[in-house]
Steps between C-alpha positions, in 0.01 A plus 500: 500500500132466382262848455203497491150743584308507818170348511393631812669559860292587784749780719235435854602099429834514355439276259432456136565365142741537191419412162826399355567615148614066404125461521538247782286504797429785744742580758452529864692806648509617910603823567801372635660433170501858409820621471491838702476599861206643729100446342562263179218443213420520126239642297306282262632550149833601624800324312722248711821286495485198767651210555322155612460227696297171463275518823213246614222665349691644203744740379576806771750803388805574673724804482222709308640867384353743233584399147711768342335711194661356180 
């Protein structure tokens, strides 16, 4: 599983972006890949682990949870 921080996400959209911490390019994340029931988002800066998928326009998280503290 990859972590990573959030870029941005707009909560009104439901969309927004991971940085992953490999240094590869941004990753698109809906708020449907938020692991969680009822309203789903993240705040920017807040610590991630996601998985991915190749989509058309690039990388896009999947199963997205809070990283634990370490």
């Amino acid at each position: 599983m990859a972590r990573g921080t959030v870029k941005w996400f707009d909560s009104l959209k439901g969309f927004g972006f991971i940085t992953p911490d490999d240094s590869g390019p941004d990753v698109y994340v809906e708020y449907t890949a938020i692991a969680g029931e009822g309203f789903r988002w993240l705040e920017e800066g807040q610590r991630v682990e996601f998985e991915w998928r190749r989509a058309k326009p690039g990388p896009e998280a999947t199963h997205v949870s809070a990283a634990p503290d370490v």
